[in-house]
C-alpha positions, -999 to +999 in steps of 0.1 A: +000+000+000+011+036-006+015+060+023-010+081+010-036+055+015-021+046+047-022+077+062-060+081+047-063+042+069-051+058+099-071+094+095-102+077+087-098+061+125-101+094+137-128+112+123-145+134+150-131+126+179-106+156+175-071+132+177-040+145+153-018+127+139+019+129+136+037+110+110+072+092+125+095+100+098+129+087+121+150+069+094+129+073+064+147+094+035+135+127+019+108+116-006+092+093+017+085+122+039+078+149+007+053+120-003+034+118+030+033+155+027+019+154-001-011+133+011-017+160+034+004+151+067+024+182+080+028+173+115+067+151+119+076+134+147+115+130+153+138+109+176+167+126+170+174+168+168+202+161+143+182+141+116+152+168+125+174+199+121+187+179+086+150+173+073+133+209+084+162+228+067+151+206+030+115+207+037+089+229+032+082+255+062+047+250+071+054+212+084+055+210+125+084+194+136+073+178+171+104+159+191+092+125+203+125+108+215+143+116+246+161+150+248+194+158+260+198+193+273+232+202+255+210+194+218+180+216+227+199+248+210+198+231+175+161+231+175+149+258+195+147+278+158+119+257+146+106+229+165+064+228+175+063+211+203+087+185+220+071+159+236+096+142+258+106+170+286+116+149+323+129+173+343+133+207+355+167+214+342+154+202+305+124+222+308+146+253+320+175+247+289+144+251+265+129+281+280+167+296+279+172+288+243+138+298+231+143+329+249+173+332+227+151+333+196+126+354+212+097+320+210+077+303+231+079+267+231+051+245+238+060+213+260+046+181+273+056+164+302+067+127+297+050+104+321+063+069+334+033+045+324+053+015+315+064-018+332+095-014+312+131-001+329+137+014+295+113+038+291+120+073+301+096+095+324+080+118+357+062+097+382+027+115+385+037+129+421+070+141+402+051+156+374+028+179+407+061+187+421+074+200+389+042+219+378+042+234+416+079+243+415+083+280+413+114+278+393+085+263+368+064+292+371+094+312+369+096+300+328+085+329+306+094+308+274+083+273+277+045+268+280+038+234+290+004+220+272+002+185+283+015+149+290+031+125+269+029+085+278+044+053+260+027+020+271+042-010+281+054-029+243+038-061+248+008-084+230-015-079+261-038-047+249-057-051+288-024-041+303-019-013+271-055-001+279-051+007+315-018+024+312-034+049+289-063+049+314-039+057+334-026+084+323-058+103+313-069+100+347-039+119+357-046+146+327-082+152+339-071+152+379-044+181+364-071+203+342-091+204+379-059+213+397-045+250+398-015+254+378+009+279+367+001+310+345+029+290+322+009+255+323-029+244+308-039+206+300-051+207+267-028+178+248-024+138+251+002+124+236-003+082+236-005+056+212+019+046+185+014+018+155+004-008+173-018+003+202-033+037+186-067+028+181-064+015+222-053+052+225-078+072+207-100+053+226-090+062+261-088+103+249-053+110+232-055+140+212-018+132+196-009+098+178+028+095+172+022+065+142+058+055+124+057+021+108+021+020+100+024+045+075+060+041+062+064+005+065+088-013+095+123+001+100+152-014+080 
């Protein structure tokens, strides 16, 4: 099948209930991503700022470039230029680094916080009580750069979609408890960043209003 009518496939899944999609162009070359544009997909996902930075400087300049993979401080100057919204932020000190560079480039750069749903050592992210403590944290308020707009999970990678189900749950349990908590002037719960190629319908299901969907529009990784 073409990417075109694979990302028609995935858009179709959903109609009206106000989810996005972003295409996860990590690996894939050029015309792969100039064809999926060319279906109508503008919002990227990226791993890595280096192969972002590559694609956005060959690329037209209405695409959103959102970073999906986890973010070292020392690479968040390459992208502050351009990038949407970065989806992987763990930390005060990241959080702060952006708001620095953006301020450099007189932006302001939308974040989400990256939450811990997993039963997996290898996934990155805040436990919920560390993602209150970082939205209560003055220093956060502090941030005149950095608005943070959400949360970002990735479920457990495993066959049993009970276990997927309740980790997204999960998570937008904690995203509604946040929109009825007080938060900074810097901080609103508006975006829910779960599912991927293999769970995103489980996703759009429990509320996401982001899909991050790689292999099911370009075809498995070589």
């Amino acid at each position: 099948m073409s990417i075109a009518h694979n990302i028609h496939t995935v858009t179709q899944t959903l109609a009206g209930t106000g989810c996005r999609l972003i295409a996860v162009t990590k690996t894939k070359p050029l015309e792969m991503l100039l064809e999926a544009y060319g279906a109508g997909c503008k919002l990227f996902g990226e791993n890595r700022v280096q192969e972002m930075v590559e694609k956005y400087e060959q690329l037209p300049k209405d695409i959103e470039w959102h970073l999906i993979g986890h973010l070292q401080t020392n690479k968040v100057k390459y992208m502050a230029p351009f990038v949407t919204l970065v989806h992987s932020v763990d930390s005060l000190k990241l959080l702060q680094e952006i708001d620095r560079q953006a301020a450099r480039h007189g932006r302001v750069i939308e974040c989400l916080l990256q939450i811990y749903i997993a039963r997996e050592e290898s996934k990155f992210g805040l436990s919920f009580d560390e993602a209150r403590e970082l939205l209560a944290a003055p220093e956060t308020a502090a941030l005149a750069n950095v608005r943070i707009v959400g949360l970002m999970g990735m479920a457990t990678f495993t066959d049993d979609r009970e276990q997927i189900r309740a980790e997204f749950r999960s998570l937008k349990a904690f995203f509604e408890s946040l929109q009825q908590s007080p938060l900074p002037a810097n901080a609103e719960m508006r975006e829910l960043s779960m599912g991927m190629s293999g769970d995103y319908d489980l996703a759009v299901a429990e509320g996401s209003t982001l899909i991050r969907v790689g292999s099911s529009i370009f075809g498995s990784r070589q």
